[in-house]
N, C-alpha and C positions, 0 to 999 in steps of 0.2 A: 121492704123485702117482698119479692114475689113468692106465688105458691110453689115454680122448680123450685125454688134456693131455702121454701122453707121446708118443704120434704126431703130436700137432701142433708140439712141441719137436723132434723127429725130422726133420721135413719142414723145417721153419724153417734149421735145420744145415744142411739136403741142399743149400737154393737159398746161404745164405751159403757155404758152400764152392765151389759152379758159381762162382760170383760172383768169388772170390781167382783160382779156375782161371783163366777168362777172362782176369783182369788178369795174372798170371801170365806165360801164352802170349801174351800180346800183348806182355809186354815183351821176353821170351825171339825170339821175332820179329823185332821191333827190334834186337834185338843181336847179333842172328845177321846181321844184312846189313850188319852194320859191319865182320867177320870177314874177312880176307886169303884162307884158305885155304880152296878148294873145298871139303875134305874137314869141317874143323872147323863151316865154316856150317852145309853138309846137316844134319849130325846137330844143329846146334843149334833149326833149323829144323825137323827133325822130331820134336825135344822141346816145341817149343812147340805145334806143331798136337796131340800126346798130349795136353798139358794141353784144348786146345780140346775134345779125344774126352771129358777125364775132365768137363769142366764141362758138357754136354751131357747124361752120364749123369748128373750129380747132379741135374741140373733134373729129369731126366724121372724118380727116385727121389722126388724131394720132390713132384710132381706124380701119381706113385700112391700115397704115403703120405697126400696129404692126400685121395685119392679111396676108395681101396681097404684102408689101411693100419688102421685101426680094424676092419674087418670079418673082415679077415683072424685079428688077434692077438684076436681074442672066439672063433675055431675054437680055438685054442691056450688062451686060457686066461677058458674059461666064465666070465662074473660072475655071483657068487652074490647069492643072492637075501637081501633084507635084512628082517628081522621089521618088519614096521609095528606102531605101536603102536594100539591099538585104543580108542576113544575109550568110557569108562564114562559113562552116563548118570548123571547129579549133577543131586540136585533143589535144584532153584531156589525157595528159601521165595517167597512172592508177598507181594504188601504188603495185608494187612485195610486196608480204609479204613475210616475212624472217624466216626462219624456226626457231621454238622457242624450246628449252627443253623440252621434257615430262617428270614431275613428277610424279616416282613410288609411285604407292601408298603406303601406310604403313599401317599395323597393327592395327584397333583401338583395348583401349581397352575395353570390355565390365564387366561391373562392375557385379559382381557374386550377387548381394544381391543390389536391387530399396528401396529406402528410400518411404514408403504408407504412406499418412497423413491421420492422423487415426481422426475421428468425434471426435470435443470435445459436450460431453455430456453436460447436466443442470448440476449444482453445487445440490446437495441433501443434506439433514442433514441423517448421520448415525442411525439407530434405536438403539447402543448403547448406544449413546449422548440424542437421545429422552427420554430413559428411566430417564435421570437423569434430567429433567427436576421440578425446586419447584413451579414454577410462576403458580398462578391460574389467570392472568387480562389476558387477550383476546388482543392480539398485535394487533397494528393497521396497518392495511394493507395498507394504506398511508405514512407506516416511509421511510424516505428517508437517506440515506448516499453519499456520497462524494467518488470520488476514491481515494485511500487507498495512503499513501506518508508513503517510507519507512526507517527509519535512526536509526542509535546506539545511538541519543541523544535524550530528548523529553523534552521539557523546561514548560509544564507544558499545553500550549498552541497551541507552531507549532513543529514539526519535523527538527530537527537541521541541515544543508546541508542533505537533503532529495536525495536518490538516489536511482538506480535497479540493481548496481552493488557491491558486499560485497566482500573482501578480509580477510580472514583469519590471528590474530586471532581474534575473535568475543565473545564480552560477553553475550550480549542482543540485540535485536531488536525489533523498537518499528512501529506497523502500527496504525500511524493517521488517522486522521479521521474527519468531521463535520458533524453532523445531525437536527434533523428535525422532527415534530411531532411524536416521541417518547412518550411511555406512562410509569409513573413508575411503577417499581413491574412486566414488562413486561419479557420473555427471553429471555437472548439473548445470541450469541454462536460464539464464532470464532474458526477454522480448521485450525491447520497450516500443509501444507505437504511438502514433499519433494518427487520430482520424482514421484508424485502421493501417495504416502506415506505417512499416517498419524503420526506424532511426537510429535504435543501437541493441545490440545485445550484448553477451558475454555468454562462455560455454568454458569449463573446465571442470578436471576432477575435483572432488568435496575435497577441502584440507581442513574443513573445520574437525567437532568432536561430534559424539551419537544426537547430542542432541545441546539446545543453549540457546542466544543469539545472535544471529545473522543480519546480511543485507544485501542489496544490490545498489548502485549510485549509479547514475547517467551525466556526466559534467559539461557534453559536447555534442547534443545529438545531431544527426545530418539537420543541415537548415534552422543551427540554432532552435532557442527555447521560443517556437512561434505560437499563438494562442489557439487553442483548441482542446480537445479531449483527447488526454491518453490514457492507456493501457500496459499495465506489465502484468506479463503473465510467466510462472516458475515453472519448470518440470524438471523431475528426477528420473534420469535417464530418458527416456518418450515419452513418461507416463505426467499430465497435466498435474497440480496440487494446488493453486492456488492463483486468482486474479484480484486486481487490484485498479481502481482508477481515481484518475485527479482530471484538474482544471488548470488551465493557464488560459491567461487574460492577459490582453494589451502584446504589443509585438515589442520585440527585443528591440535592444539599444542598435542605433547604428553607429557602427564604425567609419571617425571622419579619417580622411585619408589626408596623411600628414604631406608640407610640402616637397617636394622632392630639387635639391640643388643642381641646377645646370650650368653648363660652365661652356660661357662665349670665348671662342676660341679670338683671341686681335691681330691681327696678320701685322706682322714686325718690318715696318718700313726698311728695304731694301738700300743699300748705298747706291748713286748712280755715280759712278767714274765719269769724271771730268776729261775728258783728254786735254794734254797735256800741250803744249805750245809747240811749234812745229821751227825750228830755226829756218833761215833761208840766209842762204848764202849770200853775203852782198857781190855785188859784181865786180869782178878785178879792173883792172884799167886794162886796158888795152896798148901794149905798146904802139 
C-alpha cells in the first residue's frame, strides 16, 4: 500500500468511528434520562456528550487527512524516485514491394446506339372509341377497380393460375378484375395493345351490379396473339382506373392451307359423219 491509499484508508476510519461515536452518545443520552438518581444520570449524560466531543474530533481528523494528510507524510517520508525505463530505438525492416505486371489496356466497346427511356404518358381514351359511346348515366367518379390478373382460364369468379408471362399457342386471354361503386347503364371501355398498338377493344354500357367481379377477354386480336408486350387499359366513362400488362413469347401457329380440288375439264370426242356411199347410175344400152 502507498502513502495516497494509506491516508485515504486513514480518513475513511476517522469518519466510521465519528459515526459509532454519534450513535454511541445518543443512546448513552437516552438512558441516562431513564435513570432515578440525580447523581448517576449527570455523569451518564455527560459521557454521552464526550462521545459527541470524540465524534466531532474524528470528523474533523478524517477531514484533514483527506485535505492535508498526504502532504504532510511526503515531509516525513520523501518518495523516491523510480528509474524509467528508456525506450531503444528497434529498426523496423520496411516491406520492398515487388514489381507487379502492368495491364494493357484494351479496347472498350462503345455501344453505337444509348437505349433513352422515354416518359410513359397518362393512359387517354381514343376520340374514335369516344365516338361510340351509348351510355347516357353520368359515371361516377369514385368507381374503383383492382389490378388486373391475367390468365387463359376464367372460372366465372377468379382467374385460373393467373400470370405476365404467355407462351404461344394462345386462344383467348382473359383480364380480371374486382370493383366497386359502379353505376349501371354507365361506360365502360377496355384497350388492349400490343407494342403500344392498338388490337381490340370493347366499349358498352356497365350491365354488371355496384360493385363484384368482372373481366375483359381478347380471343382474336388484329394480327393474332404475335410476341411482344401488351397493355389493357379500363376507363369508366373518359376517366382512366386501372392498367395492366403481360408478355407473349414465340409467334402463333401458322395456318396450313388446305388443298383446294380442281376439276379438269376432258373435251367429249365429237362423232365425225361418214358420208354415206353415193350410187351411180349404171349405163343403159344404147339402142
Amino acid at each position: 500500500m502507498d502513502i495516497r491509499a494509506g491516508v485515504i484508508a486513514a480518513a475513511i476510519l476517522a469518519a466510521i468511528g465519528a459515526f459509532f461515536s454519534i450513535r454511541a452518545g445518543i443512546r448513552t443520552i437516552q438512558s441516562a434520562r431513564q435513570l432515578t438518581f440525580y447523581r448517576l444520570r449527570g455523569e451518564r449524560m455527560a459521557s454521552g456528550w464526550r462521545l459527541f466531543g470524540l465524534a466531532l474530533g474524528m470528523f474533523g481528523l478524517a477531514a484533514w487527512l483527506a485535505f492535508y494528510g498526504e502532504p504532510v507524510a511526503y515531509q516525513y517520508f520523501p518518495p523516491s524516485s523510480t528509474p524509467s525505463l528508456t525506450p531503444i530505438a528497434t529498426m523496423i525492416p520496411t516491406t520492398t514491394l515487388s514489381p507487379t505486371i502492368t495491364l494493357t489496356p484494351t479496347a472498350t466497346d462503345t455501344p453505337l446506339a444509348t437505349d433513352t427511356p422515354t416518359a410513359t404518358s397518362t393512359p387517354f381514351l381514343p376520340i374514335g372509341i369516344e365516338a361510340l359511346f351509348q351510355s347516357s348515366v353520368t359515371p361516377n367518379p369514385s368507381a374503383a377497380f383492382s389490378p388486373l390478373e391475367f390468365s387463359t382460364q376464367y372460372d366465372g369468379v377468379n382467374a385460373t393460375d393467373p400470370r405476365t408471362v404467355f407462351s404461344n399457342p394462345i386462344k383467348a386471354i382473359y383480364g380480371v378484375f374486382t370493383y366497386d361503386q359502379m353505376l349501371p347503364g354507365a361506360q365502360w371501355t377496355a384497350l388492349w395493345f400490343r407494342n403500344g398498338e392498338l388490337i381490340h377493344y370493347e366499349t358498352h354500357p356497365w350491365d354488371g351490379a355496384t360493385g363484384g367481379y368482372g373481366y375483359t377477354d381478347c380471343s382474336d386480336p388484329v394480327g393474332g396473339w404475335q410476341a411482344g408486350t401488351y397493355e389493357v387499359q379500363i376507363f369508366v366513362g373518359t376517366d382512366w382506373k386501372v392498367v395492366g400488362r403481360f408478355i407473349v413469347n414465340g409467334d402463333p401457329p401458322t395456318l396450313t392451307p388446305s388443298k383446294t380440288p380442281s376439276y379438269t375439264i376432258t373435251p367429249t370426242p365429237t362423232r365425225t359423219l361418214t358420208p354415206s356411199p353415193t350410187r351411180t347410175r349404171a349405163a343403159t344400152s344404147t339402142p
